[in-house]
N, C-alpha and C positions, 0 to 999 in steps of 0.2 A: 181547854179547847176540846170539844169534842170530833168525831167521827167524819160526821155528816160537813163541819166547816174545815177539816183536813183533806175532803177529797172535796172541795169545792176547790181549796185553791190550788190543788192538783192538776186540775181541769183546768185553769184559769193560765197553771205554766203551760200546760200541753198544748192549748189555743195559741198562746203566747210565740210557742216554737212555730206552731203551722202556720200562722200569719206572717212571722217573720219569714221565717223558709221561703216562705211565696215571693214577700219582694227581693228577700236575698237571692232567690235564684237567678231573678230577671236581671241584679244588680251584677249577678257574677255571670252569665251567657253574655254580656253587654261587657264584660271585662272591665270592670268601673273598680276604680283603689276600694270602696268598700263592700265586699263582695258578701259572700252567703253567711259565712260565719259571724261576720261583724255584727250584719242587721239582725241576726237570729240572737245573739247575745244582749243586745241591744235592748229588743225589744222582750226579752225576756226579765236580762233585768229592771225594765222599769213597771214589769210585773211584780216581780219580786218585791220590791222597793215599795208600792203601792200596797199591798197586801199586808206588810210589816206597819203601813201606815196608818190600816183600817184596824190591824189586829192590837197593836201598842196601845198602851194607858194613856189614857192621856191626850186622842191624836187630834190633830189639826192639819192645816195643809201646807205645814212646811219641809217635811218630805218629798209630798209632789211639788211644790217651789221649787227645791234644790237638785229635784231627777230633771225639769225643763234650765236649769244653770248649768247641771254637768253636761246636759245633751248640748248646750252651745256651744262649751269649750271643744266637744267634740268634734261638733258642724265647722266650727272656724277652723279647725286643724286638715280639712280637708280641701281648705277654699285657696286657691292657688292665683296670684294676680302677677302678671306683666306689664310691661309699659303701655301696652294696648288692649289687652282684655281681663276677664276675670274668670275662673274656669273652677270649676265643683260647688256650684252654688243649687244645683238639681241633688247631687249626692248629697253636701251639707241637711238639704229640704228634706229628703228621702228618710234623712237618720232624726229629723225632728219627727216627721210624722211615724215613722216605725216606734217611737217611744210614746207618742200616742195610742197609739193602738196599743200596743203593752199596759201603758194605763189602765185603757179602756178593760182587758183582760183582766185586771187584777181588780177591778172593784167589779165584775160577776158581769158583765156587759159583753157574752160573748159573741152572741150572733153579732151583735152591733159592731164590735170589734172585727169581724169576718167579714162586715158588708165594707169598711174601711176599707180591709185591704184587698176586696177587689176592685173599689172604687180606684184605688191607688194606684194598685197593678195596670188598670185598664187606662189612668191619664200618662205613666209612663210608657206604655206600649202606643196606644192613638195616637196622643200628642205628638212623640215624634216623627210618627208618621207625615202627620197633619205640618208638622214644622220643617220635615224635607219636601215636602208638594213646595210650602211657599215659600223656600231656602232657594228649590229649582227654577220660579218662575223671579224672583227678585233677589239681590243679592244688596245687602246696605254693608260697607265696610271704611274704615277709616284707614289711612296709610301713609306712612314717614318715609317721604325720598329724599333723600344726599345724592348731591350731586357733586361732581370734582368738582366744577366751578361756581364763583358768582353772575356768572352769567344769563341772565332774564329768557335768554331765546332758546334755549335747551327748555325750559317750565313751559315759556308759550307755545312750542312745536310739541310738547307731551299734552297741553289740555286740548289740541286743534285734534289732534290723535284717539283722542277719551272723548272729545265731540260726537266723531267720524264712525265711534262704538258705540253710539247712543246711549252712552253713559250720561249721567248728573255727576256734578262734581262740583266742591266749594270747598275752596281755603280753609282752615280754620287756620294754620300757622303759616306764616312763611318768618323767615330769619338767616341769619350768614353767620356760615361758623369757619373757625380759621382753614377747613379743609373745603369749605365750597356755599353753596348754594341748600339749606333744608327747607320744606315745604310737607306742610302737614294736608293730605285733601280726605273729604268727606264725599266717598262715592255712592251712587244709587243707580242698577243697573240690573239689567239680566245676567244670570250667574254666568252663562258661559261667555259675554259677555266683558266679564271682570277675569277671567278667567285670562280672556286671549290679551287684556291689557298684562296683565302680569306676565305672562310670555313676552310680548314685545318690549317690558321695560327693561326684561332680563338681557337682551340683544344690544341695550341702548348703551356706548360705552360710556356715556356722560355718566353715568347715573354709576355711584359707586356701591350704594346699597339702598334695599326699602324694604319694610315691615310691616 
């Protein structure tokens, strides 16, 4: 190996770092589980990785194969799911493309790799912007109420109520459980709105819990 291709991929770490750095920083000012150091490692290593796979005897692309397998095991271990929603599927996203860019770095693509990560930078800064505007003007949310009882006229005085709030509302479950009355609704409203329903379900003694 000569000279001139040990300080190419010198360069190729060093982009590596600065790219990562950039979304790790936005990832760690946002307080998000995979913060500055992660992405920066991240995306270094699959520089690293990529470099060995150009310089090796032999090479083929089952190296880059196996850096987008490990970055998945990685994206799932951040992906957190409950009964009602699913949460780090943006960070999971965030740590696929940071290994892109790393790629991108380590086979000499580094402007290219730089325009990535302000492309990236700029859809996780805008977008959420752009996704609280219309978070504030609509609110779509699904929601699990128990009621103490089986009784039908507690459900029908709560939906005459989410009427009266110009909410949308629709079933998807209802069922009886030995402790009362469950009902699953699918709401579509103005956020504050959805807002003042969930205050007033809090008030409602019938209603022993919802989520």
């Amino acid at each position: 190996m000569d000279f001139s291709i040990e300080l190419q991929d010198l360069v190729s770490m060093l982009m590596a770092i600065l790219c990562g750095g950039i979304i790790g920083f936005e990832r760690e000012y946002k307080n998000k589980s995979t913060g500055f150091r992660t992405i920066v490692l991240i995306t270094l290593g699959s520089t690293i990785f990529t470099i060995v796979s150009r310089h090796g005897v032999g090479t083929d692309d089952r190296i880059s194969a196996n850096i987008l397998t490990g970055i998945g095991f990685i994206g799932a271990g951040v992906i957190f799911k409950d009964r009602m929603s699913v949460m780090g599927l943006t960070t999971a996203a965030v740590i696929w493309t940071a290994a892109a860019i790393g790629m991108t770095t380590g086979i000499g693509y580094h402007s290219l790799a730089f325009v990535f990560t302000i492309i990236t930078l700029a859809i996780l800064v805008l977008v959420e912007k752009a996704e609280f505007l219309i978070d504030k003007t609509q609110k779509n949310k699904i929601i699990n109420i128990n009621f103490t009882s089986a009784d039908m006229t507690h459900l029908v005085q709560l939906e005459d109520k989410i009427k009266k709030l110009q909410i949308r509302s629709k079933r998807l479950e209802l069922y009886k459980q030995k402790q009362g009355l469950s009902v699953v609704l699918q709401l579509s409203g103005v956020k504050s709105n959805v807002e003042k329903l969930s205050e007033h379900m809090i008030t409602i003694t019938e209603i022993s819990d919802f989520h």
